[in-house]
C-alpha positions as a Python dict, from the first residue, in 0.01 Angstrom:
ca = {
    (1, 'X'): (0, 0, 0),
    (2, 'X'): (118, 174, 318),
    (3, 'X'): (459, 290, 317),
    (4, 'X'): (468, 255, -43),
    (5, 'X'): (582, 507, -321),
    (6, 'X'): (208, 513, -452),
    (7, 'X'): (7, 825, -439),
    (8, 'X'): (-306, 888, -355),
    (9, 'X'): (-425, 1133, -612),
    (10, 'X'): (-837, 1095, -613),
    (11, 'X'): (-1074, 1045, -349),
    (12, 'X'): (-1383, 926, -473),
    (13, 'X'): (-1458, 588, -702),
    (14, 'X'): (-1623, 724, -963),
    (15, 'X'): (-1318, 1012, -1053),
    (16, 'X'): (-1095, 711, -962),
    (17, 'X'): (-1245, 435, -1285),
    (18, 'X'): (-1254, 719, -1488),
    (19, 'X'): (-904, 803, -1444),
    (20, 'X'): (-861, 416, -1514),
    (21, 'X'): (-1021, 455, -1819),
    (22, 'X'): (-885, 722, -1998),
    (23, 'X'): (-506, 538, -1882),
    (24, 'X'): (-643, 241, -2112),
    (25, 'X'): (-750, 473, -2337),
    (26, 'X'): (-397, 629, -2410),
    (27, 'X'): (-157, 327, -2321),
    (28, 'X'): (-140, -49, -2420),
    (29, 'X'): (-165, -150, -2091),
    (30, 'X'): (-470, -164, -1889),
    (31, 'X'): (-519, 105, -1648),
    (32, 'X'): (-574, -21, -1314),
    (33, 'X'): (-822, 133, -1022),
    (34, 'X'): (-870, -61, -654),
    (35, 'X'): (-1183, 9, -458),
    (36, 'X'): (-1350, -54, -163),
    (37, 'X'): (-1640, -286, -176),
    (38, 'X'): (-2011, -203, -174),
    (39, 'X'): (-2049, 104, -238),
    (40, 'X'): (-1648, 177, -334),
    (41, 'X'): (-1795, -90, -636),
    (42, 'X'): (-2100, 81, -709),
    (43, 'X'): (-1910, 391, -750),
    (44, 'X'): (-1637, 315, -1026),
    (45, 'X'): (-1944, 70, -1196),
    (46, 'X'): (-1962, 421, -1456),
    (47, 'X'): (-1602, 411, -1557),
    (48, 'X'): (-1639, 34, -1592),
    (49, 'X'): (-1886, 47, -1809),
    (50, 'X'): (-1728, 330, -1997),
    (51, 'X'): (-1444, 98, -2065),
    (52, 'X'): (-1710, -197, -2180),
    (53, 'X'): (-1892, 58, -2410),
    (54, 'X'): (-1553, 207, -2578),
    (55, 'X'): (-1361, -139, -2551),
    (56, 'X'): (-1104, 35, -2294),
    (57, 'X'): (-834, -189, -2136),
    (58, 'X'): (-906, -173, -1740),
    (59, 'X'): (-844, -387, -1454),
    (60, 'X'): (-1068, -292, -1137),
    (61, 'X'): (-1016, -484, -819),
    (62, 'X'): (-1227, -423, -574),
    (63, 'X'): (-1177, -530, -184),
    (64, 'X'): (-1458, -799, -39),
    (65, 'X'): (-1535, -949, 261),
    (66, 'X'): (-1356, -1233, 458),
    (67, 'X'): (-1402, -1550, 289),
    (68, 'X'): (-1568, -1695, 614),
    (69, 'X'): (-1815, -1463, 628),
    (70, 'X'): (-1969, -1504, 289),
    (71, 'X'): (-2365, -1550, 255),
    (72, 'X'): (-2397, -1460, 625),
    (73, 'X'): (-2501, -1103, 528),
    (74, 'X'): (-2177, -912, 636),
    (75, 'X'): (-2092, -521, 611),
    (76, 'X'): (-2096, -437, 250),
    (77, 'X'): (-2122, -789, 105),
    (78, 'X'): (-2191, -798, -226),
    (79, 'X'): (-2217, -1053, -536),
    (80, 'X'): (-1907, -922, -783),
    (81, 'X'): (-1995, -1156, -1044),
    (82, 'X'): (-2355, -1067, -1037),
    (83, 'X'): (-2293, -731, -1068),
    (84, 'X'): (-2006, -706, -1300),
    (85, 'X'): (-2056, -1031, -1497),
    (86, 'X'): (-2259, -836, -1829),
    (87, 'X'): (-2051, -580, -1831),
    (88, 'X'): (-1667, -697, -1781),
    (89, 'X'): (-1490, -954, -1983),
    (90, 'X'): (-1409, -1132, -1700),
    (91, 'X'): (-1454, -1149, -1310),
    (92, 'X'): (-1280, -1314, -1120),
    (93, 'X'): (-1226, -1357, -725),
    (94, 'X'): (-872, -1418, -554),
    (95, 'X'): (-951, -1771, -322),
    (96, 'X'): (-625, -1856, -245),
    (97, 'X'): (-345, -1644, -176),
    (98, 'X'): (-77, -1834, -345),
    (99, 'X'): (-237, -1760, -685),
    (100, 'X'): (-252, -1406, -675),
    (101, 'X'): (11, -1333, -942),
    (102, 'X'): (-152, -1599, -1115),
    (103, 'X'): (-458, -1409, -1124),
    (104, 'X'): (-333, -1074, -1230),
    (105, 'X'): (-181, -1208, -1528),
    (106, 'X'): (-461, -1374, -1616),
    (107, 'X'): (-701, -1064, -1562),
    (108, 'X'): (-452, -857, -1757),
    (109, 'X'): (-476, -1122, -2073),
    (110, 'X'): (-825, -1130, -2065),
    (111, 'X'): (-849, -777, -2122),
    (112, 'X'): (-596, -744, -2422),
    (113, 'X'): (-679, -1036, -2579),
    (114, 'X'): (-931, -999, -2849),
    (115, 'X'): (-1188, -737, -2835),
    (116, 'X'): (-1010, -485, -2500),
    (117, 'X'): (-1243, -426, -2244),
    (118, 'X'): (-1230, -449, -1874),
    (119, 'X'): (-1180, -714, -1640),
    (120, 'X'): (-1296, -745, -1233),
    (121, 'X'): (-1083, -862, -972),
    (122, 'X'): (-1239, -993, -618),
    (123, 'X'): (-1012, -914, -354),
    (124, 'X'): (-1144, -1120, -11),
    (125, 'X'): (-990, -874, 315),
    (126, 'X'): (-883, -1210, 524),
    (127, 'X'): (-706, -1349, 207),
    (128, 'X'): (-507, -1011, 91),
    (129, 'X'): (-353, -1057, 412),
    (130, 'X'): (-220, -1398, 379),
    (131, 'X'): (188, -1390, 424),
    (132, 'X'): (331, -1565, 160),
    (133, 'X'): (604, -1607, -81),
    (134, 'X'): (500, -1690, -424),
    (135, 'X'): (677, -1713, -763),
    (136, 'X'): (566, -1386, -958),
    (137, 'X'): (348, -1526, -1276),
    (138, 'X'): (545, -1443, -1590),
    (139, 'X'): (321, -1258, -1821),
    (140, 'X'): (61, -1398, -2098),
    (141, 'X'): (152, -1320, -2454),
    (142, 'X'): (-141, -1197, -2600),
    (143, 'X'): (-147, -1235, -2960),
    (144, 'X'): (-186, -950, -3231),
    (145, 'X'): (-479, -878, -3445),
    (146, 'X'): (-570, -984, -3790),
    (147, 'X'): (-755, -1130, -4075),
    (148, 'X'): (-813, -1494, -4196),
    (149, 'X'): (-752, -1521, -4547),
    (150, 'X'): (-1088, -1609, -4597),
    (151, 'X'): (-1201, -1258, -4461),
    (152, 'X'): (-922, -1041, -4679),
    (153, 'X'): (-1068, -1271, -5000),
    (154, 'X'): (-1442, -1127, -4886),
    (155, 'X'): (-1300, -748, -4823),
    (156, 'X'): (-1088, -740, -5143),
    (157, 'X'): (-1415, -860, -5330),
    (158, 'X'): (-1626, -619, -5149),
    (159, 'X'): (-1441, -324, -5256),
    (160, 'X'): (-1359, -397, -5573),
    (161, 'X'): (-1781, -471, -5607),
    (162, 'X'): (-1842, -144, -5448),
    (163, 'X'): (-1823, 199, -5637),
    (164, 'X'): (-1857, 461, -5298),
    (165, 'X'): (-1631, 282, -5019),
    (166, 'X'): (-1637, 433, -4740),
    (167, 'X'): (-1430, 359, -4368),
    (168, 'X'): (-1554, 398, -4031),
    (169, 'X'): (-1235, 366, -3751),
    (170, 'X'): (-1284, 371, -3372),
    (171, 'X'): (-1160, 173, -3077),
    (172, 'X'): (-880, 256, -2895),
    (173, 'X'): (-638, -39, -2990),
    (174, 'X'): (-426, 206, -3228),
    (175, 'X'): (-16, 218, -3233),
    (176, 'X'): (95, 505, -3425),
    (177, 'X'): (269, 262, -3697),
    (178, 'X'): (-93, 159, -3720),
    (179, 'X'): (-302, 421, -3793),
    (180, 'X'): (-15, 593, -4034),
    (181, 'X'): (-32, 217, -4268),
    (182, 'X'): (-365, 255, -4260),
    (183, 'X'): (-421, 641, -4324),
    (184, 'X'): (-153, 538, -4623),
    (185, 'X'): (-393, 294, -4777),
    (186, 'X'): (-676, 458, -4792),
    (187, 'X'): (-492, 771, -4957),
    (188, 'X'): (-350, 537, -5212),
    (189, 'X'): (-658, 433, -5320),
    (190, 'X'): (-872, 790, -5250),
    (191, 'X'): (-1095, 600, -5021),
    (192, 'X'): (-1290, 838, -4745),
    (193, 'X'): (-1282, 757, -4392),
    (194, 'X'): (-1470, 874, -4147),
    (195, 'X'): (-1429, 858, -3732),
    (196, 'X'): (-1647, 738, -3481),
    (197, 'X'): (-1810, 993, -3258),
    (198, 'X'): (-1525, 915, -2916),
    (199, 'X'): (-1241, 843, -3115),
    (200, 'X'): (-1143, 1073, -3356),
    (201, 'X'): (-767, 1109, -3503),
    (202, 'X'): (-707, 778, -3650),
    (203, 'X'): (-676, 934, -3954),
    (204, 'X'): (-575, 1278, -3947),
    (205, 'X'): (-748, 1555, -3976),
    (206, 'X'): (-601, 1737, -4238),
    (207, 'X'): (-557, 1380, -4481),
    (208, 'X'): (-714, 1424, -4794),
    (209, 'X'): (-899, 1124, -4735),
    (210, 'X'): (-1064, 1212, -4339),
    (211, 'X'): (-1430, 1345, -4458),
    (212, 'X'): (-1524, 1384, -4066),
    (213, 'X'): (-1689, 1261, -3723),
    (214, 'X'): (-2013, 1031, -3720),
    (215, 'X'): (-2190, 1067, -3421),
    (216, 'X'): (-2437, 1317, -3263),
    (217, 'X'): (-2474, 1628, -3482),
    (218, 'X'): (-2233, 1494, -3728),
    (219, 'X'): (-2171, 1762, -4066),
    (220, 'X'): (-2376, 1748, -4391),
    (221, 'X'): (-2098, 1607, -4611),
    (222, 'X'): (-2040, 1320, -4349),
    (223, 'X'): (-2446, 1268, -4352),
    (224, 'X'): (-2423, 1246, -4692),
    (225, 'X'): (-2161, 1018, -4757),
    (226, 'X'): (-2343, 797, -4517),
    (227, 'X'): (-2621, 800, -4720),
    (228, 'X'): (-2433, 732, -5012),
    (229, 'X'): (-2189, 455, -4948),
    (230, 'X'): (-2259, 77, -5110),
    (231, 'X'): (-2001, -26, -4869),
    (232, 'X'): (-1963, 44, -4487),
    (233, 'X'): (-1620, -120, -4343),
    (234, 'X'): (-1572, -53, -3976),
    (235, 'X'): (-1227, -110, -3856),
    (236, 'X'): (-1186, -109, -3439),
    (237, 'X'): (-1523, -40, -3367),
    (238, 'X'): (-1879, -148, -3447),
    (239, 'X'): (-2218, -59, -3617),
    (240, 'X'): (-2334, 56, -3315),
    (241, 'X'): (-2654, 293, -3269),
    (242, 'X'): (-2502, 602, -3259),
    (243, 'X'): (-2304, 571, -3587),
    (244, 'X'): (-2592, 416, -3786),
    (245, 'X'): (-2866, 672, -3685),
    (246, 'X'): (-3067, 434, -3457),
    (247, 'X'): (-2948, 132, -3665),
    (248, 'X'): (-3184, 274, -3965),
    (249, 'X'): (-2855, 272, -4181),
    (250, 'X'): (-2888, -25, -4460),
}
């Protein structure tokens, strides 16, 4: 990046992923962080998995060594799919210079599509420094969310079975447009909703139908609505162990 308009603005790995992370977290566009190998990787492993806990859209590339000198115990080598492999959706190493657009777009659709998380990028030193003059990769349309109409049938029968609803939201895939439809609904029909402990403002604070944050030391009247649901829909996130006290909730 030398002589580029780029600037450096953090100096250590770890600041650098988390940086990376909260960019997901506020755009609809995967933040992107490059590090060094080795210990550069070790280093901005905390944001990464940050981004795989909270289902943040991140690329990380990190540098590695010549492709020649693989398996021969060289400075810093180091296994990126055995490291990263349970805790990206994807990692993936650049081989061949000519595909390098190639493999950015397809590290950037693997981390929209679906579920976000983060994706890994392998960047060999000898092959970063390849001359050559590629087509850029147009890129991958990732489709939208939604429901099968097998799964609205099962919700719609759910709530109309259940007489104390009650919403959990999280995740960060939210548009504004989004959250307000939502937020609308659930007003309509004077259903609660309730936010998950690291993502909070889904639905507003001051909507008559936010009750409050579940997480660690969460208030009485969200404890007790927790307790007194028949129905638990999560919407962007999941019954994880935090939300369900330990996974004791039934």
């Amino acid at each position: 990046m030398h002589g580029s308009p780029i600037e450096t603005v953090c100096r250590h790995e770890g600041g650098a992923s988390y940086m990376t992370e909260a960019d997901g977290k506020m755009n609809q566009l995967p933040g992107i962080a490059m590090v060094t190998r080795g210990p550069g990787a070790a280093n901005a492993h905390v944001g990464l998995h940050t981004a795989w806990q909270d289902s943040t859209l991140m690329g990380l590339f990190v540098g590695l060594i010549p492709f020649d000198h693989r398996d021969r115990e060289a400075f810093r080598e180091f296994d990126s799919k055995a490291w990263f492999d349970t805790g990206a959706k994807r990692v993936m190493v650049l081989d061949h210079a000519e595909r390098a657009s190639e493999i950015v777009a397809e590290a950037m659709f693997a981390a929209m599509n679906g579920r976000p998380g983060p994706v890994v990028v392998g960047l060999p030193e000898d092959i970063i420094r390849e001359h050559v003059n590629p087509s850029l990769h147009p890129p991958i349309p990732v489709a939208g969310g939604g429901m099968t109409g097998e799964d609205s049938d099962a919700l719609a029968n759910a709530l109309a079975a259940s007489s104390r609803p009650l919403f959990v939201t999280g995740g960060n895939d939210w548009t504004q447009d989004g959250a307000d439809r939502l937020t609308r609904w659930l007003e309509r029909h004077h259903i609660p909703a309730v936010a998950e402990w690291r993502t909070e403002g889904t639905v507003p604070f001051d909507s008559p139908s936010y009750v409050g944050p579940i997480g660690y030391g969460r208030p009485r009247p969200t404890h007790d609505l927790l307790e007194e649901t028949d129905l638990l829909v999560f919407v962007g996130t999941v019954p994880g162990d935090v939300i369900t006290d330990g996974f004791l909730c039934r």
